[in-house]
N, C-alpha and C positions, 0 to 999 in steps of 0.2 A: 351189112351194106354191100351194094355189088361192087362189079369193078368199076363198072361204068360209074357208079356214084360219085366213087373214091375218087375217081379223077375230074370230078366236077369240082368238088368239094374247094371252094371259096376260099383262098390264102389268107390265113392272119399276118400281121405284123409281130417279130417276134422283138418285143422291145421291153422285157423283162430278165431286169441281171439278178446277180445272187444277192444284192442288198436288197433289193424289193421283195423278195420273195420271204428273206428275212423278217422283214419288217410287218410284209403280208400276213405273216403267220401269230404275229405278238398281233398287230391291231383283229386277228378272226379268231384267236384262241380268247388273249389275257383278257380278265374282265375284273378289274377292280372290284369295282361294286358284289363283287362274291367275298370280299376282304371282310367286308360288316356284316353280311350274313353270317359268316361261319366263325367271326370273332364274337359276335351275339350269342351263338351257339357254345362257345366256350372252348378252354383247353382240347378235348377230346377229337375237333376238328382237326389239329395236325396231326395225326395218325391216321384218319380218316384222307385227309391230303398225301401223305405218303404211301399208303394203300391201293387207294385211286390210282395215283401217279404206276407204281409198281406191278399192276394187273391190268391196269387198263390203260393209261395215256403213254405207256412205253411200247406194249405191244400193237396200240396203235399208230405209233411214228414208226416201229419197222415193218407195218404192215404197208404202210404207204409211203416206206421211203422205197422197197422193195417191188411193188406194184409200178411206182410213177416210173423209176429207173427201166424196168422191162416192158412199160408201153406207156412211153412219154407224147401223148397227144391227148388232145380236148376231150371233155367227159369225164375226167379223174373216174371214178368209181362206178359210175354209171359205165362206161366202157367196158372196165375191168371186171364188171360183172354179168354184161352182155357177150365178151370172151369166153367166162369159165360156163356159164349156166343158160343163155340163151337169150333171143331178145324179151321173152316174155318176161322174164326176171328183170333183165335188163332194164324196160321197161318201167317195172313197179318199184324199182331202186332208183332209177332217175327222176319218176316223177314225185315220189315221195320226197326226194332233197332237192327239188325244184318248190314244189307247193309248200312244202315245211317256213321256206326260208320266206316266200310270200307273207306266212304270218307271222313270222317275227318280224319284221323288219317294224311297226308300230311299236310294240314292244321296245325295240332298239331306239326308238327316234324317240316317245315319250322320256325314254330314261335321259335321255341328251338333255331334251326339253330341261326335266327337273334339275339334272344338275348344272345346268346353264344357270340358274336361278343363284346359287352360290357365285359366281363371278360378280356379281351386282351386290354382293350381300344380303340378298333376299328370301336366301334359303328357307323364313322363316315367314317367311310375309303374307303367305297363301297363294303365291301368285302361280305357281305351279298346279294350280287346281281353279286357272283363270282358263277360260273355255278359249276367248279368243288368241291368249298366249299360246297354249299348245297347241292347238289346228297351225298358226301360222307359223312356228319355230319348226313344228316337225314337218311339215310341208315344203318350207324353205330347204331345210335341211336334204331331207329326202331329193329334189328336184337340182341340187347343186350337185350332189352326187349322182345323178341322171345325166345329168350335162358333161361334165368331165370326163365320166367312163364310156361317151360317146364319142366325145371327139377325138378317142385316140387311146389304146393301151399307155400312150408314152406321155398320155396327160394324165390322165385316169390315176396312174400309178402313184401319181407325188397327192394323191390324197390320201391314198388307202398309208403312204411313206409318215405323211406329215400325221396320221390317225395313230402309227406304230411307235413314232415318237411321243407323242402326246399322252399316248398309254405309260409308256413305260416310266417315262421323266415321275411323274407325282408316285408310280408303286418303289421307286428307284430313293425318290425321299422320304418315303415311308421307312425304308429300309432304316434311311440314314437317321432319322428322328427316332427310331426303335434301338438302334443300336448304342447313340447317346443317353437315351434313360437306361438304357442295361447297363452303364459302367458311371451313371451317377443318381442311382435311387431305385427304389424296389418297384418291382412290379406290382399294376394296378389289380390282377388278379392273382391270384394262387396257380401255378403253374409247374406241379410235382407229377412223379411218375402216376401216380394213381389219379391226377387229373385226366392225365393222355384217355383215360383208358372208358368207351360210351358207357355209360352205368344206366342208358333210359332206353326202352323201344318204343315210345310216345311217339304221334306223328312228326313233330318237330324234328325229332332224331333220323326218323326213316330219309323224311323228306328230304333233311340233309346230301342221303347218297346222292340221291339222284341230282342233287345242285351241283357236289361237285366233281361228278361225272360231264355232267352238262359243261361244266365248266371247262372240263382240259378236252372236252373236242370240236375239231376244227381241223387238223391236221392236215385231213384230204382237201381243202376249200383252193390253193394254190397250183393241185396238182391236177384241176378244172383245165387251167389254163394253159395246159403242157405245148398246144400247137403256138402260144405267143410268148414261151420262155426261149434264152437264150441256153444254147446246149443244155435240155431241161434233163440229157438223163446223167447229170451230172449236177448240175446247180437246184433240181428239184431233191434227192435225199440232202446233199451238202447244208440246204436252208431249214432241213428239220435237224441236222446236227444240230445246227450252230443253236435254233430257238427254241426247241423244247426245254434246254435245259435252262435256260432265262425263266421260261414261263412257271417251272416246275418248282424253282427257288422263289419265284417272286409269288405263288400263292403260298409256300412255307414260312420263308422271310417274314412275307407281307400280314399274313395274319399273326404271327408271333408276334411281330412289332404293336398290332392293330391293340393285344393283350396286350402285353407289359404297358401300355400309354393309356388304357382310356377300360373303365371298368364294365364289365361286361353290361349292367344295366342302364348305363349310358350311352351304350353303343346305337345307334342309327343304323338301319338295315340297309337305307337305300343312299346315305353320305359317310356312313362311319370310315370311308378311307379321307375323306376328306377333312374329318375330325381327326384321325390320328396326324394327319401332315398337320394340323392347328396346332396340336398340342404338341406334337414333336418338335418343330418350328420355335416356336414362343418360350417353349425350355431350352433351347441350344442359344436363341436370342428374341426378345421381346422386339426389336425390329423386323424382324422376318414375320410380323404380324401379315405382309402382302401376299407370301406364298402361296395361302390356303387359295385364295381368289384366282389365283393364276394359273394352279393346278385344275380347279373348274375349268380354268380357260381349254388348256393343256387337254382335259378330261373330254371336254366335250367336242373341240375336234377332233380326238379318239374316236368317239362316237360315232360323228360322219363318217370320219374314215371306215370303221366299220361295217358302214351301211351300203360304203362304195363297195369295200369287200364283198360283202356277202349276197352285194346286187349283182356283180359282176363274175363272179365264181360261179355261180346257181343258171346265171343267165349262156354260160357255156354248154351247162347240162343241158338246158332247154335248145340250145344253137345245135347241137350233138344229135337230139331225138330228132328235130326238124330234119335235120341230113339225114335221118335214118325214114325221115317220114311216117315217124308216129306221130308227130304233132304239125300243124299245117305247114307246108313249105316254106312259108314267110319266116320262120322260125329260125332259116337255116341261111338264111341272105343276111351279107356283111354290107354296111354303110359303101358305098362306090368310092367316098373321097377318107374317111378316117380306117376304113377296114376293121370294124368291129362291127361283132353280131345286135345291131341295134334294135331288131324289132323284137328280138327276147330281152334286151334292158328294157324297153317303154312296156311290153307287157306287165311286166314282174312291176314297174311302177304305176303304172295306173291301177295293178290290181292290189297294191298295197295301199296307194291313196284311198281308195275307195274303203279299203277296210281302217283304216286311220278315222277316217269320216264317220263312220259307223259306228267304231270307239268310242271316239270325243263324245260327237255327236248325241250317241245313244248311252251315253255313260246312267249306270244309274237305272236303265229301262230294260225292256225286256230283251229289244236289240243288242242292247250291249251286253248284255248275260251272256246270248250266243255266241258275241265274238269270245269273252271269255273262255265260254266251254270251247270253242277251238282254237285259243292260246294254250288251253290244258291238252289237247289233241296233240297239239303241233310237238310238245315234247316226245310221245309218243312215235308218232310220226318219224318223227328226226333221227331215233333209233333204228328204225329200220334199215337205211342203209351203213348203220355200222354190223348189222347182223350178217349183211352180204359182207362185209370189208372184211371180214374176220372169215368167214367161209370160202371168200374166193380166194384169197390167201394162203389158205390152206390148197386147197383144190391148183391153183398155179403152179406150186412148187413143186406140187405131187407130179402133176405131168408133164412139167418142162427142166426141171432143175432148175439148175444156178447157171446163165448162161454168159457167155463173156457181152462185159459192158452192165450186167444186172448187180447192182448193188444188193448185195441178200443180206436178209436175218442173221444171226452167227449162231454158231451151235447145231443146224443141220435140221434134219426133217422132223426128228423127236424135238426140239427147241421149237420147230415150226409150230407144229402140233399144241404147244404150252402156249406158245403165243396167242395163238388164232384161239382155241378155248378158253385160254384168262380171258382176253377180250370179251367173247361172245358169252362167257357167264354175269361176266360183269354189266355188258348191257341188257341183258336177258334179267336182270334182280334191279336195275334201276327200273324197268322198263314197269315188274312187278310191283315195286313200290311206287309209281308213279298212280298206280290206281288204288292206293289205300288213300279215304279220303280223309279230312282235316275232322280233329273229335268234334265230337256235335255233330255231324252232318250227314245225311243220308247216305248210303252206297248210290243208289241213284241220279240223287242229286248234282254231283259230285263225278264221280267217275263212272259211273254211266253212261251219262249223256256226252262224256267226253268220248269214251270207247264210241258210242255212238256216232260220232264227229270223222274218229276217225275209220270206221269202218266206212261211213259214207264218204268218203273223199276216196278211201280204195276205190271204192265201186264204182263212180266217177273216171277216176282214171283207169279201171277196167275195161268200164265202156270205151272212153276216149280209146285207148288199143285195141281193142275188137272192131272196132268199125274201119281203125286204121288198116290193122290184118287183114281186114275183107275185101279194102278198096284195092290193097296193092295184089292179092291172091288174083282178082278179077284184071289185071294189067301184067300179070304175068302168062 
């Protein structure tokens, strides 16, 4: 960016403390609903979870508590890697965790949908697989979080707050109903050392990693918004002390609890946390038969909150490229009366509406195949700028050190080095496994045509940058 840019460059409101950012980070990381996947999965997932946690969601909190602290402004990662490697990288790491978060966000809103259906106790009634239900819950949903993170950071925030609470409260009495069967009756499944230990490489198992890898990142998604925290190169690592290790305990906790309670053939992939707070609940006391319902409640304004998140974070990256004018100007203008980058939030939601429509809508048809194949893309995708996060990391430290006010890694440049390659092997083998397809089913079918998804969205956003480089080469 030139100088001249930089002093254009649109003031945010900085109206984010060290509790939101907190809170920020439990409703963009934790996800429950990973509780009954990987309690389905059995014993061997908590090893798989401490693993995880240990090569890759630790070196990535000091990879971006290290990053945010030594260039605390808008962009998280997308910046941090336009600094180390250039704008062309820069570029293809921003738009890639812009477009990625596009397609999730359906994804994100259907699951609210379904488990909204439990607060009614309908969880079972089909109505989650009612057309006109989900268009409108995820719609609704979607567009209350459009509004709030428009009108203001300092409104915005008490969703994404009240989403971080809603998360945690039901994995919190998970805990507490796991804890109670552990000191008054045996465990629903068998749970010895030689359970921990994977005994299968069937897809079920591979696919695993990649879930929960998937699962503990998020890390970077708060430190987007570095130009609208309060003293962020202090409050942005502080808020990954305090919540990584929340989030780290409550997938350990959570699914050990999820076992000891409910046998793994029973388990529910897409409620089974909801089922352990049933069953934990009703063993501690048959009146707390209200809980489970409540926790849907709980649950599913997590969800929004989530959706605020991850509209709101993504849409910085998008505010960030505009200012650099790879993406059209419009991109880079803040609201005149709330001071938020508005026309990157309604982008990012119309173009999510539009692919929700195409889901519902086309569920079952040929259209909705392809939004599939680029929901299997979008994981894909998503990795990529953890591959820069882990190289620019490296590359930072290398040529600036440790300077006064940079919160660093500990252990020095050789620790650097362990960090930044755990990470990047770890998401370089989820990344591998993500394209072994499910048995039975073709390589092309399958991960083909996903690879296919996502080569074409590169090329897309290639182009989108080549014509940007071209326009600004001809005005300089």
């Amino acid at each position: 960016m030139s100088q001249e840019n930089k002093q254009a460059v649109p003031q945010l409101v900085r109206g984010l403390k060290l509790r939101d950012l907190v809170l920020m980070n439990l409703v963009a990381v934790l996800g429950l609903r990973h509780l009954g996947t990987s309690g389905a999965a059995g014993p061997a997932t908590l090893l798989l979870w401490v693993l995880a946690a240990l090569f890759f969601f630790v070196p990535q909190g000091l990879a971006v508590i290290e990053l945010s602290s030594r260039f605390p402004s808008s962009g998280g990662v997308y910046d941090w890697t336009k600094r180390a490697l250039g704008e062309g990288h820069g570029f293809i790491c921003g738009w890639c965790y812009w477009i990625n978060n596009v397609l999730y966000y359906p994804n994100l809103l259907i699951s609210a949908a379904v488990i909204a259906t439990y607060m009614f106790g309908a969880g079972d009634s089909g109505l989650k697989d009612n057309l006109m239900y989900v268009t409108v819950t995820t719609l609704v949903c979607l567009w209350i979080a459009v509004v709030l993170n428009i009108v203001g950071v300092g409104t915005g925030k008490w969703l994404q707050n009240a989403g971080g609470i809603g998360t945690y409260i039901p994995g919190v009495l998970i805990i507490v109903g796991g804890l109670y069967a552990w000191f008054t009756r045996p465990a629903a499944n068998s749970i010895s050392l030689s359970d921990l230990l994977p005994k299968s490489t069937d897809y079920d198992s591979l696919n695993l990693w990649v879930s929960i890898a998937f699962a503990y990142a998020g890390l970077e998604l708060s430190a987007t918004m570095g130009d609208e925290v309060e003293n962020p190169r202090r409050n942005l690592p502080l808020s990954i002390f305090i919540s990584a290790p929340l989030i780290g305990l409550m997938y350990v906790l959570g699914t050990s609890s999820v076992l000891w309670l409910i046998p793994r053939g029973d388990i529910n992939v897409v409620s089974g946390f909801l089922q352990a707070i049933e069953v934990g609940m009703k063993q501690i006391s048959p009146s707390l038969v209200w809980v489970a319902p409540l926790c849907a409640a709980l649950y599913t304004v997590g969800n929004i909150g989530g959706v605020g998140a991850w509209l709101t974070g993504p849409a910085r990256v998008a505010f960030a490229i505009g200012l650099d004018n790879y993406f059209p100007p419009a991109f880079g203008r803040v609201h005149p009366r709330w001071r938020t980058p508005y026309v990157a939030i309604l982008v990012e939601a119309m173009l999510a509406t539009i692919l929700l429509l195409v889901f519902v809508q086309g569920k079952g048809t040929k259209v909705g195949q392809v939004y599939l194949i680029l929901l299997s893309a979008q994981v894909l995708i998503y990795f990529i700028p953890y591959i820069y996060l882990f190289i620019v990391f490296i590359i930072h430290r290398r040529r600036e050190g440790v300077k006064e006010g940079v919160t660093a890694a500990p252990g020095g440049m050789l620790a650097v080095w362990f960090y930044g390659l755990s990470g990047l092997a770890v998401t370089l083998f989820a990344m591998s496994l993500t394209m072994v397809p499910p048995g039975g089913v073709a390589w092309w079918d399958f991960s083909g045509k996903a690879l296919m998804g996502v080569v074409g969205l590169l090329l897309f956003g290639g182009i989108l940058y080549w014509r940007a480089k071209r326009k600004l080469s001809k005005h300089r």
